[in-house]
MDAnalysis code that builds the backbone (N, CA, C; Angstrom):
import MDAnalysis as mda
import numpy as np

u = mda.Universe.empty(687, n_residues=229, atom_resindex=np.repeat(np.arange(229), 3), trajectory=True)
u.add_TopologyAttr("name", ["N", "CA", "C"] * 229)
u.add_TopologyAttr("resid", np.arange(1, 230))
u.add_TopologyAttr("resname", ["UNK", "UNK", "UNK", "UNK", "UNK", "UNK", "UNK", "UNK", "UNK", "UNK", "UNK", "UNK", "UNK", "UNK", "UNK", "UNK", "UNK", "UNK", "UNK", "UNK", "UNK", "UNK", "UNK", "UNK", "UNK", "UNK", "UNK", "UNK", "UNK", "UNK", "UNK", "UNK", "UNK", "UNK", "UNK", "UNK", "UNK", "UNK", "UNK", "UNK", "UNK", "UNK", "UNK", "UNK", "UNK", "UNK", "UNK", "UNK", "UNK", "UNK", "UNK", "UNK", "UNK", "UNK", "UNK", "UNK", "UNK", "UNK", "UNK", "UNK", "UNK", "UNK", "UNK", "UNK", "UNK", "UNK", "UNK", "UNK", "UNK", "UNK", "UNK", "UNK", "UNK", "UNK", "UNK", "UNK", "UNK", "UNK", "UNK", "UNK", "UNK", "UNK", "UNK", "UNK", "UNK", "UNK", "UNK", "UNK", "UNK", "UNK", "UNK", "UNK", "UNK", "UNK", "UNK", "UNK", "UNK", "UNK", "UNK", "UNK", "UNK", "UNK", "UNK", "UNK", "UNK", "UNK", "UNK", "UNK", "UNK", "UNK", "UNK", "UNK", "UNK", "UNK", "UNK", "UNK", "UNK", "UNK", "UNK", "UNK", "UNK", "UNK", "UNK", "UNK", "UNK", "UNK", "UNK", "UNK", "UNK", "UNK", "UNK", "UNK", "UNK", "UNK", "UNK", "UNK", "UNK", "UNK", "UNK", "UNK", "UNK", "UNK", "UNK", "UNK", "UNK", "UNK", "UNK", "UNK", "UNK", "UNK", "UNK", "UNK", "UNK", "UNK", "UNK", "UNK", "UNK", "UNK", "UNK", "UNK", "UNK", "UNK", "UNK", "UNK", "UNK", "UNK", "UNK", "UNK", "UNK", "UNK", "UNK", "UNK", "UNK", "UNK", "UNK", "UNK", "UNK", "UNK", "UNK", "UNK", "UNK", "UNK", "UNK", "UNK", "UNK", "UNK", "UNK", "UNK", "UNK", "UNK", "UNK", "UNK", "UNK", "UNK", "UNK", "UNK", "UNK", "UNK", "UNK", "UNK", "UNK", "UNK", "UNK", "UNK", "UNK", "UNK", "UNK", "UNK", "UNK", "UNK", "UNK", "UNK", "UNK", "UNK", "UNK", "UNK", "UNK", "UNK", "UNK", "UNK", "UNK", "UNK", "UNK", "UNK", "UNK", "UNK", "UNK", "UNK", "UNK"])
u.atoms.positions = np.array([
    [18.080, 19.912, 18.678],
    [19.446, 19.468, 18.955],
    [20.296, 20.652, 19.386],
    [21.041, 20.771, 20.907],
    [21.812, 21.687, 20.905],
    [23.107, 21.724, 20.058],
    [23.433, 22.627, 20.072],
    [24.453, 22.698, 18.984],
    [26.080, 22.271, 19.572],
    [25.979, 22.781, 21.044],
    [27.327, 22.083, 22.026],
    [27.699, 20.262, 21.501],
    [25.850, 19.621, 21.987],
    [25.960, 18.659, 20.940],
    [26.650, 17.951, 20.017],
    [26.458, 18.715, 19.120],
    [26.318, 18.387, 17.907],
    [27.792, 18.969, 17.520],
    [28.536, 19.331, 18.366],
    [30.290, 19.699, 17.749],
    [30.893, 18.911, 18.530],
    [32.252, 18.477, 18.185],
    [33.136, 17.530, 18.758],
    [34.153, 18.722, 19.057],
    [34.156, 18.857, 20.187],
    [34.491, 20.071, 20.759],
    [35.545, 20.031, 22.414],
    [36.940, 19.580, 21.914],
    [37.872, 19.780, 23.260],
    [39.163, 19.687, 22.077],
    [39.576, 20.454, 21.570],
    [40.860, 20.392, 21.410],
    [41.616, 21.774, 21.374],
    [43.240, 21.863, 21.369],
    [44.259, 22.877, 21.416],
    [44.856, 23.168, 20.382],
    [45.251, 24.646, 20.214],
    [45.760, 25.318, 19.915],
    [47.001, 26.127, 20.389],
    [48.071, 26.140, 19.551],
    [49.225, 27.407, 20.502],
    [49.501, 28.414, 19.019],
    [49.302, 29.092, 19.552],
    [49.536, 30.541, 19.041],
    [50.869, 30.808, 18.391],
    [51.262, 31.486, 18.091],
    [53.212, 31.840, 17.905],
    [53.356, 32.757, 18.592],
    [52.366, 33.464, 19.794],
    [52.966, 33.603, 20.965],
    [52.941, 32.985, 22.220],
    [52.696, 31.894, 22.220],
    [52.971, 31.015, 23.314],
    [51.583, 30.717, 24.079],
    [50.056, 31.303, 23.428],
    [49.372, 31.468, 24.567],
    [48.012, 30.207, 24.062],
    [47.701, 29.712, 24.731],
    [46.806, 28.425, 24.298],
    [45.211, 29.545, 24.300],
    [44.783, 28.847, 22.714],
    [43.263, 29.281, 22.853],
    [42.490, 28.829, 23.265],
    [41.222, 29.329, 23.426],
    [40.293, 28.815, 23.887],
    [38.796, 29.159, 23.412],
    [38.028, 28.265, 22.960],
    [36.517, 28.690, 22.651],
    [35.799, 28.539, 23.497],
    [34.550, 28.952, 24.090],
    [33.934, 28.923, 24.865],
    [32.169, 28.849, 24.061],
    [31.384, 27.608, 23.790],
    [30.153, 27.810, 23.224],
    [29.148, 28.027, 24.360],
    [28.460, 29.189, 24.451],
    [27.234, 29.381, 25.257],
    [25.691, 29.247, 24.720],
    [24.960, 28.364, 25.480],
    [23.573, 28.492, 24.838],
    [22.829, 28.737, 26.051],
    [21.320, 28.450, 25.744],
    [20.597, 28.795, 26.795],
    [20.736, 27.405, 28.453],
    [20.889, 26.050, 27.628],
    [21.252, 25.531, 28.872],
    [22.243, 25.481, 29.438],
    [23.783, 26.052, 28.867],
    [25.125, 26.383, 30.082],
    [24.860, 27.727, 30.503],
    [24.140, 28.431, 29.535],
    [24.308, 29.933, 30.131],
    [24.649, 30.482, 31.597],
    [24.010, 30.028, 32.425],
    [23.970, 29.850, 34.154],
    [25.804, 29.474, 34.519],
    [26.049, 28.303, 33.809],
    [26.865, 27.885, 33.892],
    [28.434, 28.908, 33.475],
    [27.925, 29.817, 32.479],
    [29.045, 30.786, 31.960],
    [29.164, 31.944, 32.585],
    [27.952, 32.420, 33.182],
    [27.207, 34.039, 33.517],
    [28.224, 34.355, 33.551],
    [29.478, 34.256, 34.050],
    [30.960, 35.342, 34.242],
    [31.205, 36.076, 33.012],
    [31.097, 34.263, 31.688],
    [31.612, 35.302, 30.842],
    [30.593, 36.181, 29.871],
    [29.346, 35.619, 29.877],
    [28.389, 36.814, 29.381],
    [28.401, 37.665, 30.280],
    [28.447, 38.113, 31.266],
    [28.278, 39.540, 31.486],
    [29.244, 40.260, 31.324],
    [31.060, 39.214, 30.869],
    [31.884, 40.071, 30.436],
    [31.399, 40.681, 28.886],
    [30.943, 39.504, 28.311],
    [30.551, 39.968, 26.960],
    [29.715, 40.733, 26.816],
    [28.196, 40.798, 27.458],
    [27.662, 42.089, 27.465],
    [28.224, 43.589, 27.528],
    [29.177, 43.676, 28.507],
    [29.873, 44.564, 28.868],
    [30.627, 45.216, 27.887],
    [31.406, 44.185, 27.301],
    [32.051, 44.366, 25.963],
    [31.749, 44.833, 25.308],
    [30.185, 44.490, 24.736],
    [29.936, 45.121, 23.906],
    [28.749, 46.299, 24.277],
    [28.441, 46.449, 25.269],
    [28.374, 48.303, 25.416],
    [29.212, 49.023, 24.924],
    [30.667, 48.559, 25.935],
    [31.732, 49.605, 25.487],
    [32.862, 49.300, 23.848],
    [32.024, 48.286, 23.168],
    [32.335, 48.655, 21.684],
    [31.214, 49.468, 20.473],
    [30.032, 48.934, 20.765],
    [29.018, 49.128, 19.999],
    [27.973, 50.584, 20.352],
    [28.465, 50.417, 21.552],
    [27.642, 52.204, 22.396],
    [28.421, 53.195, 22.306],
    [29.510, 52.720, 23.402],
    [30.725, 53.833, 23.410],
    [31.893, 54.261, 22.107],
    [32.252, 53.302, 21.831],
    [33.034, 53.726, 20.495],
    [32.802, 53.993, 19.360],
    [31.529, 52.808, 18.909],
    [30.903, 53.010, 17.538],
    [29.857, 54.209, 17.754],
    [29.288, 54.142, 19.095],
    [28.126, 55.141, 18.458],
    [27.218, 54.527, 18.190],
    [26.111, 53.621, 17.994],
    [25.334, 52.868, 17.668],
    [24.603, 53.264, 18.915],
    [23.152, 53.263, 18.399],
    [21.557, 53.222, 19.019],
    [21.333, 52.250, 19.453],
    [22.011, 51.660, 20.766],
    [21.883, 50.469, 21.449],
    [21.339, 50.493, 22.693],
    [20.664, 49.889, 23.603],
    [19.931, 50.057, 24.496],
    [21.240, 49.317, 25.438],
    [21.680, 50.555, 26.484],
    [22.947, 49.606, 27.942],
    [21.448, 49.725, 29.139],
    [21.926, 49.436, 29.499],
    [21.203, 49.086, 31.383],
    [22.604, 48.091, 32.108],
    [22.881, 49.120, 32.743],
    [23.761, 48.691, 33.894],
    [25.109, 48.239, 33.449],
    [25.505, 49.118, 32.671],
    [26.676, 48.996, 31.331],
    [26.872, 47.826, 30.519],
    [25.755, 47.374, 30.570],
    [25.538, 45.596, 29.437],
    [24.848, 46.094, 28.425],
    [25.190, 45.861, 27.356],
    [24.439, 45.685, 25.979],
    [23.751, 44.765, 25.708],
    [22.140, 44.568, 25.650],
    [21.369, 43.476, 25.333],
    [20.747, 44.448, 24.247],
    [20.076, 43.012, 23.562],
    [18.537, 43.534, 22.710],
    [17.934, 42.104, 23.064],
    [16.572, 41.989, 21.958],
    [15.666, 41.487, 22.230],
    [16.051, 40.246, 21.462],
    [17.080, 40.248, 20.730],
    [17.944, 38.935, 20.357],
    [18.422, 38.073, 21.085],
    [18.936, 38.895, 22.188],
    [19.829, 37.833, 22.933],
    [18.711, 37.139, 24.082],
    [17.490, 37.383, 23.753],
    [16.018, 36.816, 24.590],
    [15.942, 35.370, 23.502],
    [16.028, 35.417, 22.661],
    [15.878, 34.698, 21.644],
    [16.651, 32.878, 21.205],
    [17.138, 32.920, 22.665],
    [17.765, 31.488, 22.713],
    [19.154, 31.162, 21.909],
    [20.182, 32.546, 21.526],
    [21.152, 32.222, 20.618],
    [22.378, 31.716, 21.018],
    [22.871, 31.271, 20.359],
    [24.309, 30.446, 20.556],
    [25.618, 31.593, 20.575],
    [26.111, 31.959, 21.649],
    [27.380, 32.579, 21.538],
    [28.839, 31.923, 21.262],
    [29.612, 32.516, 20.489],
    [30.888, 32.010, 20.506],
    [31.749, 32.909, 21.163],
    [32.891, 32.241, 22.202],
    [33.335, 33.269, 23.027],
    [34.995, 33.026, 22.784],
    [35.371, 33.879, 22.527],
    [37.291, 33.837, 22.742],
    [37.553, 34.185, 24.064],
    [38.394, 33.282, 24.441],
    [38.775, 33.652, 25.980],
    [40.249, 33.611, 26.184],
    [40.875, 33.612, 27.178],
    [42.159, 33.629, 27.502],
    [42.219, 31.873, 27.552],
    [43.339, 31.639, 28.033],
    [43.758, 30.185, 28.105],
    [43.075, 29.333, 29.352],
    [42.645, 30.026, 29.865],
    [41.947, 29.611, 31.157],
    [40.171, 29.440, 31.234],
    [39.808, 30.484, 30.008],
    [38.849, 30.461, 30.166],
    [37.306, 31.163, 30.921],
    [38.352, 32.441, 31.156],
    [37.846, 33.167, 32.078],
    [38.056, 34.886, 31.903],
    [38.844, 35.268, 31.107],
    [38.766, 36.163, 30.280],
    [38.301, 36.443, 28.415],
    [37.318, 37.322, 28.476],
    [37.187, 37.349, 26.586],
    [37.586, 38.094, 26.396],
    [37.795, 37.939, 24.850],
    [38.709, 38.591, 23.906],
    [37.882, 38.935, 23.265],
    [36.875, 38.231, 22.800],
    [36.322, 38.694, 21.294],
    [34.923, 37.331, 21.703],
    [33.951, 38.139, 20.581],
    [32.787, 36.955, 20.759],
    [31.756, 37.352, 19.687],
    [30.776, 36.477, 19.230],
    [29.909, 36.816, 18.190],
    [28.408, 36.248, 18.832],
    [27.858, 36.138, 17.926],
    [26.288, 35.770, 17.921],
    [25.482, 35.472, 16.801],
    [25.074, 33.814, 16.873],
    [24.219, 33.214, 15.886],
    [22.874, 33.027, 16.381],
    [22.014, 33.205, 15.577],
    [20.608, 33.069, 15.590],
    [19.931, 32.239, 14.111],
    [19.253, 31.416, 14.081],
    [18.698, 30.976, 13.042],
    [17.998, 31.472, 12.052],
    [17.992, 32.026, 11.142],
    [17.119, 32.616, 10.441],
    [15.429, 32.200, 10.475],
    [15.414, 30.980, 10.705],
    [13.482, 30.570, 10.844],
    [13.153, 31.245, 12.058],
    [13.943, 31.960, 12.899],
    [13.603, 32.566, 14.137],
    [13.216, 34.589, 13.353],
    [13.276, 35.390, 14.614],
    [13.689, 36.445, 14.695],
    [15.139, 36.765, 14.194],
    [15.330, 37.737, 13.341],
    [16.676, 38.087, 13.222],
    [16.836, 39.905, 13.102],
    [17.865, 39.888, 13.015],
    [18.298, 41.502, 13.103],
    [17.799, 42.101, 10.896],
    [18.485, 40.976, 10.661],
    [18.121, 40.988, 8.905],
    [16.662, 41.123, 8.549],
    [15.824, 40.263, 9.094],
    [14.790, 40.602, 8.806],
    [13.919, 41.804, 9.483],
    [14.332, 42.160, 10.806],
    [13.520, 43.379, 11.377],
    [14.135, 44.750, 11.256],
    [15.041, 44.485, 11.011],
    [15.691, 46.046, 10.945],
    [16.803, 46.200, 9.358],
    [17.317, 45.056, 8.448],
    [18.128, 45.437, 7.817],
    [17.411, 45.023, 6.266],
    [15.842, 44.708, 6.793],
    [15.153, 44.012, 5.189],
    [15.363, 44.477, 4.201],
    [15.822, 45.681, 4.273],
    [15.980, 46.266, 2.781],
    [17.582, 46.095, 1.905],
    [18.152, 45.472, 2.919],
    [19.382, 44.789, 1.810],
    [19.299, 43.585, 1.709],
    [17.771, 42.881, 1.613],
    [17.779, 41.882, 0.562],
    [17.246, 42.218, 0.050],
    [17.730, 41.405, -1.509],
    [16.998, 41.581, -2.915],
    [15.851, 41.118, -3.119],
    [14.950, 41.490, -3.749],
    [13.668, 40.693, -3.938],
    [14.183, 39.670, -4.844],
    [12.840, 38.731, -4.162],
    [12.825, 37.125, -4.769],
    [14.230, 36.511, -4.300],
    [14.679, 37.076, -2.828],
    [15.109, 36.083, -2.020],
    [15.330, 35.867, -0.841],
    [14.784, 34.061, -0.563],
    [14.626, 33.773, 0.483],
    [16.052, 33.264, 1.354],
    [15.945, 34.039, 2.448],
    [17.202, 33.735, 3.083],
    [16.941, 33.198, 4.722],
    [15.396, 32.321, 4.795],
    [15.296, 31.809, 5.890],
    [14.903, 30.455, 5.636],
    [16.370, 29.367, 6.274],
    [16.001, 28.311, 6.325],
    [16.945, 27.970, 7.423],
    [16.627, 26.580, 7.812],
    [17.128, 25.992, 8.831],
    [18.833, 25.725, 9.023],
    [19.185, 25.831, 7.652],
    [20.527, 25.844, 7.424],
    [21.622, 26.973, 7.037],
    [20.728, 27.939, 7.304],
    [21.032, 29.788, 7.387],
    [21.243, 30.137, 8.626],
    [22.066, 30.580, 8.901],
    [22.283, 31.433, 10.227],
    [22.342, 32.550, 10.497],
    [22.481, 33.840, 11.032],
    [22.892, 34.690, 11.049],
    [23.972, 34.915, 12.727],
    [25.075, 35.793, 12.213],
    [25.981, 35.908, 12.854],
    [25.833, 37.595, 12.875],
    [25.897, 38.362, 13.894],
    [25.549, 39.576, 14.449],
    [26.717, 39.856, 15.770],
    [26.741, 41.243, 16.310],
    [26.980, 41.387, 17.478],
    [29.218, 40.703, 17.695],
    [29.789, 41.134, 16.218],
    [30.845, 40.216, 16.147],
    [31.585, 41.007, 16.958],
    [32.913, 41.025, 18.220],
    [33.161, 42.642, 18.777],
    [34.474, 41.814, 19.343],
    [35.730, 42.754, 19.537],
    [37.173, 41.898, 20.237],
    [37.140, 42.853, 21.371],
    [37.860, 42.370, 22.938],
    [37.947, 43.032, 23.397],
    [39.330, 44.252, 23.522],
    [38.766, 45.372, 23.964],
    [39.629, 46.323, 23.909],
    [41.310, 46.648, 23.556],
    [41.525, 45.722, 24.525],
    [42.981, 45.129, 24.333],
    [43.517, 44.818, 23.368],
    [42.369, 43.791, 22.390],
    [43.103, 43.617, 21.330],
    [43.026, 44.689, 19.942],
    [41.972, 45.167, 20.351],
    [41.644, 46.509, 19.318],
    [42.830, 47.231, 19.593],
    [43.453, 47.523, 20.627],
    [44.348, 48.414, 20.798],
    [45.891, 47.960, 20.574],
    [45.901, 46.660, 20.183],
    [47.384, 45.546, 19.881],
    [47.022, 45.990, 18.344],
    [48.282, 45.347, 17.832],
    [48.873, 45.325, 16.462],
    [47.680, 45.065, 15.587],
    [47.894, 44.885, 13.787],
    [47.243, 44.695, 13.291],
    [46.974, 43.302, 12.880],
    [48.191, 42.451, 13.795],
    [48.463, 41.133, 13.209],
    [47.445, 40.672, 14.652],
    [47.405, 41.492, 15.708],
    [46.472, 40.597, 16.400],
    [45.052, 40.714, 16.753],
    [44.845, 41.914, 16.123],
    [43.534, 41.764, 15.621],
    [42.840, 40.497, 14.551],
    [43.626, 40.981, 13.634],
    [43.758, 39.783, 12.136],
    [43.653, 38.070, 12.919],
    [44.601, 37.944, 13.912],
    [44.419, 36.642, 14.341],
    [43.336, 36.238, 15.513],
    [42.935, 37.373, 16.282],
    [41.875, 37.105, 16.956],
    [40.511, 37.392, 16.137],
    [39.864, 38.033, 15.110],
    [39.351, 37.727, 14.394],
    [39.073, 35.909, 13.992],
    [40.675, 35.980, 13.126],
    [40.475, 34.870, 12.400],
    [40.026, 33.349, 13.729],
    [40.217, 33.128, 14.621],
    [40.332, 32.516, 15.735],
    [38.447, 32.343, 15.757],
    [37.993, 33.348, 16.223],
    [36.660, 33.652, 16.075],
    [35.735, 32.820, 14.750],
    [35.874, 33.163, 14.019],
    [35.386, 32.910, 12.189],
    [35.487, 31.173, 12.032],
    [36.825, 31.018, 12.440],
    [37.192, 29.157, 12.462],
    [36.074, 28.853, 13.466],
    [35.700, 28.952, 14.695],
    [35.314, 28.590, 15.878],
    [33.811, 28.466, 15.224],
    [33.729, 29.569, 14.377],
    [31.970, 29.887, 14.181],
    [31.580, 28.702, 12.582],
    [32.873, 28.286, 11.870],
    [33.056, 27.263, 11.149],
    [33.027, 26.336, 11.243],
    [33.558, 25.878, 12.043],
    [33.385, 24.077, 13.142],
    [32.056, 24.241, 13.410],
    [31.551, 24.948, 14.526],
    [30.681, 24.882, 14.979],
    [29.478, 24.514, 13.579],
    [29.357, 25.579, 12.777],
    [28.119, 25.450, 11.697],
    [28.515, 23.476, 10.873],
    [29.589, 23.713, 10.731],
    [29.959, 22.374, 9.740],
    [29.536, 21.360, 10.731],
    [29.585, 21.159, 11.983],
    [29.271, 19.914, 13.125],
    [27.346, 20.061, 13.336],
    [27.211, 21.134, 12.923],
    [25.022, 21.572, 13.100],
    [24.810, 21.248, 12.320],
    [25.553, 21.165, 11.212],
    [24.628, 21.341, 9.480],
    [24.369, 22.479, 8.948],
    [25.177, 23.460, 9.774],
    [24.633, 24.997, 9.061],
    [25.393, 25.076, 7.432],
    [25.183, 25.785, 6.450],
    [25.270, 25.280, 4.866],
    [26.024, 26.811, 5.169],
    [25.236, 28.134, 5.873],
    [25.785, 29.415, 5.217],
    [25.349, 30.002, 6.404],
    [26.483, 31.444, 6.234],
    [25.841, 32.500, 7.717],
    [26.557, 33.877, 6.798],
    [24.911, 34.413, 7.344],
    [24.653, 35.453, 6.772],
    [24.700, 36.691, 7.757],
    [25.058, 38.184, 7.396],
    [25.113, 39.395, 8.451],
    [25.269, 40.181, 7.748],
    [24.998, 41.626, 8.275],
    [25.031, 42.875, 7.816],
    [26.516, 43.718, 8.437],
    [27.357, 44.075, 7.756],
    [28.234, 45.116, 8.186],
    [28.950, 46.005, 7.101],
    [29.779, 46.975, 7.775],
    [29.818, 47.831, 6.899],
    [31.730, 47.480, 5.782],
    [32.257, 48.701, 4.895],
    [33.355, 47.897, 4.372],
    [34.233, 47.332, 5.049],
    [34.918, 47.911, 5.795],
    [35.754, 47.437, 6.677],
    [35.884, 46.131, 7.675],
    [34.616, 45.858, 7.790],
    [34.261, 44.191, 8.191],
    [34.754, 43.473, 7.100],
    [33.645, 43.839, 5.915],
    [33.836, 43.168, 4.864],
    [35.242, 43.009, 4.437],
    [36.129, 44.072, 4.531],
    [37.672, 43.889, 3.802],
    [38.370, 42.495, 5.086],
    [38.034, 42.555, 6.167],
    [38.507, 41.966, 7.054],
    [38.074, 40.226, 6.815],
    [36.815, 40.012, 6.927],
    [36.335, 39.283, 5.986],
    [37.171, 38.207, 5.419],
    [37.322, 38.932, 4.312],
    [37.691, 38.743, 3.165],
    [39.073, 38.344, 2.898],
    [39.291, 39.201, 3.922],
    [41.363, 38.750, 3.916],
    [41.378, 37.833, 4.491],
    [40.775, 37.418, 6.340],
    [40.766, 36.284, 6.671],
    [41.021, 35.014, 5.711],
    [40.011, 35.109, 4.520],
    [39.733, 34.103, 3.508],
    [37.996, 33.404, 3.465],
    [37.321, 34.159, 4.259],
    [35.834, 33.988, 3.884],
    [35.157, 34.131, 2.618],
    [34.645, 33.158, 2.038],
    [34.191, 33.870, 0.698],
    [32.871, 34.383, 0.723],
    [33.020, 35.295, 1.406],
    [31.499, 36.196, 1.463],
    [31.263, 36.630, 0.040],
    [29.746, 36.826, -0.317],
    [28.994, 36.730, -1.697],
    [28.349, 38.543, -0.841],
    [28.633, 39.643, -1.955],
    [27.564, 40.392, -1.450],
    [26.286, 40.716, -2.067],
    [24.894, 40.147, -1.298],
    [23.913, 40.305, -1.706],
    [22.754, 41.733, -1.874],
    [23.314, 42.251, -1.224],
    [22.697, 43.523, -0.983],
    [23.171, 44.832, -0.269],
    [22.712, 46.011, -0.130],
    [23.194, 47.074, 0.281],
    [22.015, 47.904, 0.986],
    [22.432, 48.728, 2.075],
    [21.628, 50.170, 2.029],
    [22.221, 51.089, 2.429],
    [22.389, 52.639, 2.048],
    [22.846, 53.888, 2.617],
    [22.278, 54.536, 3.770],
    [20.908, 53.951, 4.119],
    [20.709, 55.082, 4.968],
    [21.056, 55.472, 6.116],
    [21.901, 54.698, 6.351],
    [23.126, 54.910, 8.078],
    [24.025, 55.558, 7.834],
    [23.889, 56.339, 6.396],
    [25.096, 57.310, 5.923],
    [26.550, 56.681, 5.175],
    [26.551, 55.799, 5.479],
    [27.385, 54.633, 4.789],
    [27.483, 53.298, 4.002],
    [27.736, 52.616, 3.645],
    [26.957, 51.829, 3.170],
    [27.250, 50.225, 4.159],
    [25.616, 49.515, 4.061],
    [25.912, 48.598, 4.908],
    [25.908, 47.189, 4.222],
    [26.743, 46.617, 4.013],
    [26.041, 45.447, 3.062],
    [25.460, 44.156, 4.129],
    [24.915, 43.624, 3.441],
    [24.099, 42.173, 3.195],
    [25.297, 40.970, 2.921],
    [25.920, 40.041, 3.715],
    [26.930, 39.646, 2.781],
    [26.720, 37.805, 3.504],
    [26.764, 36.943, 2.622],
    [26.937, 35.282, 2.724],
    [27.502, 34.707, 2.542],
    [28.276, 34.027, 3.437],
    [29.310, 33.394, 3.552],
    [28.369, 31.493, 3.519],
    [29.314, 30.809, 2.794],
    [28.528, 29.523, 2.567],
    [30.238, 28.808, 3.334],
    [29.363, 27.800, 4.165],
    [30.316, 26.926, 5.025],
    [30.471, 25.303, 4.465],
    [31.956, 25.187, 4.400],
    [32.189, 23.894, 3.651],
    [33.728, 23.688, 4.215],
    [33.979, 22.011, 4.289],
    [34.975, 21.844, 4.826],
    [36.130, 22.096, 4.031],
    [36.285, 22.436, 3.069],
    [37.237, 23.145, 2.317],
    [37.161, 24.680, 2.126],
    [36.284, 25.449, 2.652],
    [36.782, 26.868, 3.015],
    [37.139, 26.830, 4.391],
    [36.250, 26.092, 4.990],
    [37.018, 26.117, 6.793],
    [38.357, 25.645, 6.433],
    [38.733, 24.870, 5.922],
    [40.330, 24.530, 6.094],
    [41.219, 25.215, 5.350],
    [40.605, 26.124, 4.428],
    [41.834, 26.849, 3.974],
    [42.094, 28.321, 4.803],
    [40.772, 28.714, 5.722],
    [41.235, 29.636, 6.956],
    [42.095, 29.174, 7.480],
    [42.128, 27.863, 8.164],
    [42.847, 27.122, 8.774],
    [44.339, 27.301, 8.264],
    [44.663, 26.678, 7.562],
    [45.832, 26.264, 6.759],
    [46.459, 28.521, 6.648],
    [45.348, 29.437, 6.345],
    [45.976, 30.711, 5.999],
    [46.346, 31.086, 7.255],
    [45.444, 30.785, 8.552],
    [45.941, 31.236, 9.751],
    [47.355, 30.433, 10.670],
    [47.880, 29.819, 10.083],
    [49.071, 28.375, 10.457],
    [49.842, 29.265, 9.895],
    [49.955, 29.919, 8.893],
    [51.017, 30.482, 7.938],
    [51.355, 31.930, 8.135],
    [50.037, 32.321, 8.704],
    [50.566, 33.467, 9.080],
    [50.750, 33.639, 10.270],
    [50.548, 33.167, 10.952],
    [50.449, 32.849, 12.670],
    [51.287, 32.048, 13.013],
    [51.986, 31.018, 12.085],
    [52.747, 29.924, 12.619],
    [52.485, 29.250, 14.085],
    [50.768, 28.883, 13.602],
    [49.684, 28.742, 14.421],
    [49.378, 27.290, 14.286],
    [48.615, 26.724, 14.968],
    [48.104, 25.705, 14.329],
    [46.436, 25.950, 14.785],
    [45.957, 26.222, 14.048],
    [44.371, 26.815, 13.509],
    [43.327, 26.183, 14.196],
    [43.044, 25.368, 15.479],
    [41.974, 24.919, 16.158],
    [42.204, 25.539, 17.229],
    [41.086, 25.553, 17.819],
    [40.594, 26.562, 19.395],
    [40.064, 24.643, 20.141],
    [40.713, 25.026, 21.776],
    [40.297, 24.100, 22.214],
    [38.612, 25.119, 22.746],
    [37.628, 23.689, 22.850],
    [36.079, 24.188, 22.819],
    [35.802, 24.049, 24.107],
    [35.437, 24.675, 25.017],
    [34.809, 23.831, 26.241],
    [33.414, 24.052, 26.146],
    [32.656, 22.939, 26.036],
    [31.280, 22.745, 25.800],
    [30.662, 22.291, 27.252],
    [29.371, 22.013, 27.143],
    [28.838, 21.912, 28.179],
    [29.487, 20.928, 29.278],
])
């Protein structure tokens, strides 16, 4: 079942600055259909995850891929009101698949647990664009939060139960303020910092109290219109 599918996915949002959102879900059968905005998003995230962070990422032709994004995953994309500029975007993959957790971050799970099932996700690759990294702290905070809702609908309309990822505190504090109730399961130092393991479990009463926190502080009203396939 694609997951475009499986969300009820066209409605609006206005901001409390005047600007209508927009989600954008990519899978492998619109992909063709989006290429503008993945190769903005690739792009993106070269120049967040290569150039700024520093991260051991493989660019070719200033795009950031790995062997994940071969892997058939579902992108969530923030765009401008039109639909044709991103802001910000993430990346889910199923846990019964390939994941970043299991090939490269296994050691911040705990033994004796299993964290691959059909109703596990993992969310990776989370990045805003420049612009907004470089705006206030309130619009980071709300393009974030914009993102997180989008990746909430979406799991609650699949059946996804929980989505799981690795990042370091400062995700996590971000997280957290949003109003995610991430659980942290695990840790490792050896990137010099510490990276946690952290699970967020999806239910229509934590999606709606993002909702309801981002209205209040945003004097927002908390849905992204979706354009699906």
């Amino acid at each position: 079942m694609r997951i475009v599918d499986a969300v009820s996915l066209r409605r609006f949002a206005q901001s409390a600055r005047g600007s209508c959102v927009m989600i954008v879900i990519v899978e492998p059968h619109n992909a063709e259909k989006h290429s503008n905005l993945l190769e903005q998003m690739f792009r993106l995230r070269a120049r967040i995850f290569h150039d700024h962070l520093g991260w051991d990422v493989e660019v070719a032709d200033g795009k950031e891929r790995d062997k994940y994004d071969g892997e058939g995953p579902v992108y969530v994309i923030y765009t401008d009101r039109h639909g044709l500029k991103v802001k910000g975007s993430l990346r889910l993959l199923p846990t019964t698949g390939p994941t970043l957790l299991a090939d490269i971050f296994s050691d911040t799970v705990p033994d004796a647990v299993d964290l691959q099932a059909p109703t596990i996700w993992e969310c990776t690759r989370f990045c805003l664009n420049d612009n907004v990294l470089h705006g206030d702290k309130e619009e980071i905070l709300f393009a974030s939060t914009v993102l997180l809702i989008a990746l909430g609908d979406v799991a609650l309309k699949a059946g996804i139960e929980s989505i799981i990822g690795n990042f370091d505190a400062s995700m996590l504090h971000l997280w957290r303020r949003i109003g995610c109730e991430v659980e942290v399961l695990g840790c490792t130092s050896r990137y010099g910092r510490p990276i946690y393991l952290g699970l967020h479990p999806i239910s229509e009463a934590i999606v709606g109290r993002i909702k309801k926190k981002l209205r209040g502080a945003q004097s927002a009203v908390a849905e992204a219109r979706v354009m699906a396939a």
